[in-house]
C-alpha positions as CSV (number, residue, x, y, z in Angstrom):
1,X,-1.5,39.7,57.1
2,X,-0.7,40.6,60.7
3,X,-2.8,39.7,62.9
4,X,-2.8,42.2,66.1
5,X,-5.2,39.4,68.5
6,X,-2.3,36.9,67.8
7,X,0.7,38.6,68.2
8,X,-0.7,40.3,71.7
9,X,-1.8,36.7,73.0
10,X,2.0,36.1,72.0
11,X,3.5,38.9,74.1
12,X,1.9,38.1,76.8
13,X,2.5,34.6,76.9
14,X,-1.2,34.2,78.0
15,X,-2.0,29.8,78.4
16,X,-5.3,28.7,79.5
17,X,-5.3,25.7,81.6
18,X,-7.6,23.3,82.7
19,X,-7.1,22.3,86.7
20,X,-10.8,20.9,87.6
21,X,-14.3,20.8,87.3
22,X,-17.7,20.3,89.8
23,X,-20.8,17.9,89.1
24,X,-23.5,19.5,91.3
25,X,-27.4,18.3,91.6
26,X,-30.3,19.2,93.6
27,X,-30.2,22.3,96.1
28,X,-26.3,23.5,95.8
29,X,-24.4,26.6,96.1
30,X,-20.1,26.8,96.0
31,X,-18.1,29.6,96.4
32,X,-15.0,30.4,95.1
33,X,-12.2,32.2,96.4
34,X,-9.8,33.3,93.4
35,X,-6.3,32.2,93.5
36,X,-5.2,33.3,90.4
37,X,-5.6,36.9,88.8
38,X,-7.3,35.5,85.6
39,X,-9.9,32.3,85.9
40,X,-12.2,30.7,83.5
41,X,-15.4,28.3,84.2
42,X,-17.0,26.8,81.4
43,X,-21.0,25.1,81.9
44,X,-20.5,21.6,80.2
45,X,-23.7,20.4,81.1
46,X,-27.3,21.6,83.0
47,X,-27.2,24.9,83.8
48,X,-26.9,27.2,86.9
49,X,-26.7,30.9,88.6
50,X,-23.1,33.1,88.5
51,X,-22.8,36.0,91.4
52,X,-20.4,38.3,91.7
53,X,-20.5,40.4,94.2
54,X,-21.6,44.4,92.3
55,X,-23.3,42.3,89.6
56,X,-26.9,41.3,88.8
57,X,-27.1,37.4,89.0
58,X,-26.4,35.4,85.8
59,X,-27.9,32.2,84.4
60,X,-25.4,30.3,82.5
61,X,-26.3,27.5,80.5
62,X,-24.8,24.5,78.5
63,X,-21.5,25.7,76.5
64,X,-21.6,29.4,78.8
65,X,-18.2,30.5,79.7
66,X,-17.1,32.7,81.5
67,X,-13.6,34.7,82.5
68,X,-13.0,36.4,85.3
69,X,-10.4,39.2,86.2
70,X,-9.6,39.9,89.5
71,X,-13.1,39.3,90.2
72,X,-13.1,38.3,93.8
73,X,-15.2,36.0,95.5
74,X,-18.3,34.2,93.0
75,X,-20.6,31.9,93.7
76,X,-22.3,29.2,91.5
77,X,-25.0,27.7,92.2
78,X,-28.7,26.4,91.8
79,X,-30.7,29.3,93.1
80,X,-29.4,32.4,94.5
81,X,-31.4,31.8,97.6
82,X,-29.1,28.6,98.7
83,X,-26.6,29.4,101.3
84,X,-22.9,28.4,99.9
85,X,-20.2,26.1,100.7
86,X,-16.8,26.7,100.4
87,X,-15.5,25.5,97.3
88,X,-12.2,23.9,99.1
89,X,-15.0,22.0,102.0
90,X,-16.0,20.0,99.0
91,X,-15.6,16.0,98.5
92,X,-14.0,14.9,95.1
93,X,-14.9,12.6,93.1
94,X,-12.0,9.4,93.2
95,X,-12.3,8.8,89.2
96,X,-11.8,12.0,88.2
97,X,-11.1,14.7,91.2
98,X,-14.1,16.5,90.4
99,X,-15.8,17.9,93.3
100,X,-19.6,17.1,94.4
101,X,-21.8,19.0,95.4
102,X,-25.4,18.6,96.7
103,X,-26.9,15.5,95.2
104,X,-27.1,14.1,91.7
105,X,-24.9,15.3,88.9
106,X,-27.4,17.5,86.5
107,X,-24.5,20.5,86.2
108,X,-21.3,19.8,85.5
109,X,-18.8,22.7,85.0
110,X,-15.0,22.7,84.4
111,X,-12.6,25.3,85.5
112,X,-9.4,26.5,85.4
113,X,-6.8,29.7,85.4
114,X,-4.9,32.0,82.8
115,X,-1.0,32.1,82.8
116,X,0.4,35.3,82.4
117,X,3.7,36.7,82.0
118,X,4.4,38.2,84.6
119,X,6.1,41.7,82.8
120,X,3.2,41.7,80.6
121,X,0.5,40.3,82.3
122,X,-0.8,44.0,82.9
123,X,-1.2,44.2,79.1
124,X,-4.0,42.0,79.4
125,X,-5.7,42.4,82.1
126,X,-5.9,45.7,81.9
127,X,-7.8,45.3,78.7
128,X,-10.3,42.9,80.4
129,X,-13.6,43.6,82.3
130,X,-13.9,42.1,85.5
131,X,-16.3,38.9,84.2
132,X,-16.5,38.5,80.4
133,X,-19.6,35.9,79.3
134,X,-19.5,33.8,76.3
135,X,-23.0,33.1,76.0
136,X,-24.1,29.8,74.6
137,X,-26.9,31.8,72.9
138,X,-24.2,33.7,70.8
139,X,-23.4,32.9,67.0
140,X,-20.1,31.3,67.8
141,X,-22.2,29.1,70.8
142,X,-21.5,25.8,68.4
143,X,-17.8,25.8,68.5
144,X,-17.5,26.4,72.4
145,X,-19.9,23.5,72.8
146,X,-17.5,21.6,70.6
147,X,-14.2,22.5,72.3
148,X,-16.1,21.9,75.8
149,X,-16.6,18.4,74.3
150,X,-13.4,17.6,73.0
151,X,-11.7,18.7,76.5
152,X,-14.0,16.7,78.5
153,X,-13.3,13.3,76.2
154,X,-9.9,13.9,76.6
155,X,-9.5,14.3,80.1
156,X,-12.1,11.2,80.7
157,X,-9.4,9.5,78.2
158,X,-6.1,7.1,78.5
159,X,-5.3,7.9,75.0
160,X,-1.2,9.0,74.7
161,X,-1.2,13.3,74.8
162,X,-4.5,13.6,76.2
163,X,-2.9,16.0,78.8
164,X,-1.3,18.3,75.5
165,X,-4.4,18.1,73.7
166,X,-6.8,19.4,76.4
167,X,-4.3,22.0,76.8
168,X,-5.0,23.3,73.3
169,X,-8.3,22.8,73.4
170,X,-8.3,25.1,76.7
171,X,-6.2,27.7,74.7
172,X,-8.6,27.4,71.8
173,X,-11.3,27.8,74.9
174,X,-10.1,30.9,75.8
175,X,-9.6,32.4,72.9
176,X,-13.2,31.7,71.8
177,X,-14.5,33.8,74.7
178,X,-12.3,36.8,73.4
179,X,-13.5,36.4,70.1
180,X,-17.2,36.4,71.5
181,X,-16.3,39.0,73.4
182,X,-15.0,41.4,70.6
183,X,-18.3,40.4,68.5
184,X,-20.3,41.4,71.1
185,X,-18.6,44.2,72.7
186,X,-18.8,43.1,75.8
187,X,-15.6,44.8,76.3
188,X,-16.0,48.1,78.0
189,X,-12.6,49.2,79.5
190,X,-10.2,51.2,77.1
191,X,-7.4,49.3,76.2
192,X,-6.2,46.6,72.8
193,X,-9.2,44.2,73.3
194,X,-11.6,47.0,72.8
195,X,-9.9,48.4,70.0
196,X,-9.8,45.2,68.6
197,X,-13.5,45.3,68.3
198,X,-13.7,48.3,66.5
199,X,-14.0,47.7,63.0
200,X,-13.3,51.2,61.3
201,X,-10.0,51.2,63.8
202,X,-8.9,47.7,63.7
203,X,-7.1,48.2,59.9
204,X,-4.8,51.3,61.9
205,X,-3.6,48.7,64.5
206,X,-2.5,46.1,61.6
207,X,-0.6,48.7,60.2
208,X,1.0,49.7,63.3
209,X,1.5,45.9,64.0
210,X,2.9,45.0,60.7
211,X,5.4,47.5,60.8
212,X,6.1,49.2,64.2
213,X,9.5,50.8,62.8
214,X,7.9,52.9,60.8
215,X,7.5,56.6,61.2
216,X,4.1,56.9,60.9
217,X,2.3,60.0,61.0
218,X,-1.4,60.4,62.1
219,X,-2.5,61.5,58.5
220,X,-1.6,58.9,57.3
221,X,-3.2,56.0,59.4
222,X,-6.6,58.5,59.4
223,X,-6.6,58.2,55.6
224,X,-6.1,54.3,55.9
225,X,-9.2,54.2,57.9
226,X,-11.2,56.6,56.2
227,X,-11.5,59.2,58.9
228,X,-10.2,62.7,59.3
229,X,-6.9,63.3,61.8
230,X,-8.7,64.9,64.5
231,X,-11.7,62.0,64.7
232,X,-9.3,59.8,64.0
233,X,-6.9,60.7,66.9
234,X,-9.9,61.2,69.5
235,X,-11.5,58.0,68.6
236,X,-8.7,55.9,69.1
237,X,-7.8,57.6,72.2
238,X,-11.6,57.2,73.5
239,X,-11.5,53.4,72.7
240,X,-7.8,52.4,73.3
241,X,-7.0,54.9,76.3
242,X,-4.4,56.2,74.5
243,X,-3.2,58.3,71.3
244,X,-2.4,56.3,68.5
245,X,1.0,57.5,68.5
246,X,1.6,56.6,72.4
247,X,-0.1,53.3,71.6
248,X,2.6,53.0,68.7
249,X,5.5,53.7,71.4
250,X,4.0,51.4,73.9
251,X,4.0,48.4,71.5
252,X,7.8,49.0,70.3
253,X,8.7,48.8,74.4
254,X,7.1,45.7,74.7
255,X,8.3,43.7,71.6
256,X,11.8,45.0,72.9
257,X,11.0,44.1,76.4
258,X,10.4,40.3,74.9
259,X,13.7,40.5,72.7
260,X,15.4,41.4,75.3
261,X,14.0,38.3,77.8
262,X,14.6,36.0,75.1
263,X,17.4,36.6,73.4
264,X,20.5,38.1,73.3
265,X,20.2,40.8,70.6
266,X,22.1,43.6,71.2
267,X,20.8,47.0,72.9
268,X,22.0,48.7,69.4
269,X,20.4,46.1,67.1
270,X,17.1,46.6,68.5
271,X,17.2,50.1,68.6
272,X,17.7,50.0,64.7
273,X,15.3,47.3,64.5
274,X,12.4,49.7,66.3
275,X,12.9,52.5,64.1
276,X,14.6,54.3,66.2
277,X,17.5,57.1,65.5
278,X,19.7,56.2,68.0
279,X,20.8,53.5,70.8
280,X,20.6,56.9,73.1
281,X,16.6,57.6,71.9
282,X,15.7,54.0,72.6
283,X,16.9,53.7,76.0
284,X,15.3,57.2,76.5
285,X,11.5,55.7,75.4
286,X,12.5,52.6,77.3
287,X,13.0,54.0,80.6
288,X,10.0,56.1,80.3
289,X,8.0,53.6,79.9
290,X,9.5,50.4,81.4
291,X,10.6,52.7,84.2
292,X,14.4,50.9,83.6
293,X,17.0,51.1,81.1
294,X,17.1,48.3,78.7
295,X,20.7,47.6,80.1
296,X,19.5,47.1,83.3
297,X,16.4,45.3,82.8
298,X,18.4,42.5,81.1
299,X,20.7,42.2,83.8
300,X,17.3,42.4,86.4
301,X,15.9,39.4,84.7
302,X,18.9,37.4,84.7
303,X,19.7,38.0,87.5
304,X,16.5,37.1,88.8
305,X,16.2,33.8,86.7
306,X,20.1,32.6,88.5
């Protein structure tokens, strides 16, 4: 059965990884600056305060994650009252690199960043709210705490592929804050992620995944979801940001825009592939939306990659 979460986690090429952590105690407060688009801090033990500038403060708590999209500046820390340090000021621990802060070790967090590809990283953030929380109250709290655990023993570890298996555990990681996400639609911008969440829609977007060449009409996916044309068409708008048959268009441009960065299948071929009627009709839709002709695109990204 396709599987729509998958195959966009695919095309964008999104990896979670791991890069640090803090141990904090006492009176503490760190801020940090974001230098990547997408970051993710995870509460593996104790507990502590989150604020983001525009936001009420947070308390996260063991197995709390959190992911942040072009966020700006946050701050963690023991009371929102503490002034904060500059997360780079810190000392690090010699063991481990974790940084210290204030005194004791009653909250230990990891952290780390999201790698994107960069011609469809928009994809996905674009989707995402600025901070997404995984709370640890939530129903699926047990196997964050697990993963959480499993990445810690690994990185404390000497055991061969402990650096690959924290690296799956961090994908796992992330993709356990979507799926929280999506249960508890915490997802307010339009885009995939949302309209992942919606159950009566979710069945249209399999059948647009499982077979994007298709020439499907909006009758038809309305009937597949039980809903008439009209509420079908204005829901999906409302929730994805865009009609189901642009959102249909959208996807075929992107699964080309990976064929055509990874292999070298012919203009043609992937035309016919797409559904479309001609090699002419698919460069059309391509430029419109890629802004490039698929010709030139290829030759852009090799030329690039020389």
């Amino acid at each position: 059965m396709t599987d729509p979460l998958s195959e966009m986690l695919a095309l964008v090429e999104a990896r979670c990884l791991i890069t640090g952590g803090f141990r904090a105690g006492g009176a503490w407060a760190i801020r940090f600056r974001p230098d990547a688009p997408v970051k993710l801090d995870a509460v593996v033990r104790g507990s502590c305060w989150l604020l983001v500038e525009g936001r009420p403060p947070a308390r996260l708590a063991t197995g709390d994650a959190v992911v942040f999209n072009d966020a700006g500046t946050a701050v963690l820390c023991s009371g929102p009252e503490v002034r904060p340090v500059e997360a780079t000021e810190l000392a690090h621990a010699p063991e481990d690199g974790f940084a210290l802060a204030g005194r004791g070790e009653d909250v230990e967090v990891i952290g780390g960043h999201v790698e994107l590809d960069a011609a469809t990283a928009d994809l996905f953030t674009s989707a995402l709210p600025d901070v997404t929380h995984a709370a640890a109250s939530s129903a699926e709290a047990a196997e964050t705490r697990r993963l959480l655990e499993q990445i810690m023993e690994e990185r404390a570890s000497a055991r061969p592929g402990a650096g690959f298996a924290t690296d799956q555990h961090a994908q796992l990681l992330l993709l356990q804050v979507l799926r929280i996400g999506l249960q508890r639609g915490a997802l307010s911008h339009p885009g995939w992620l949302r309209l992942l969440a919606d159950p009566q829609l979710r069945p249209a977007v399999a059948l647009l995944h499982g077979d994007p060449a298709r020439a499907w009409g909006l009758a038809e996916l309305a009937a597949a979801v039980g809903m008439s044309r009209s509420h079908f068409a204005h829901r999906f708008r409302e929730v994805s940001g865009q009609p189901p048959l642009t959102y249909l268009s959208h996807w075929r441009i992107r699964l080309a825009a990976r064929a055509l960065r990874a292999s070298d299948t012919t203009v043609a071929a992937l035309a016919d592939r797409l559904g479309y009627a001609s090699e002419s009709s698919f460069s059309h839709a391509f430029t419109r939306v890629a802004g490039t002709s698929p010709s030139r695109y290829r030759r852009d990204l090799r030329r690039m990659a020389r």
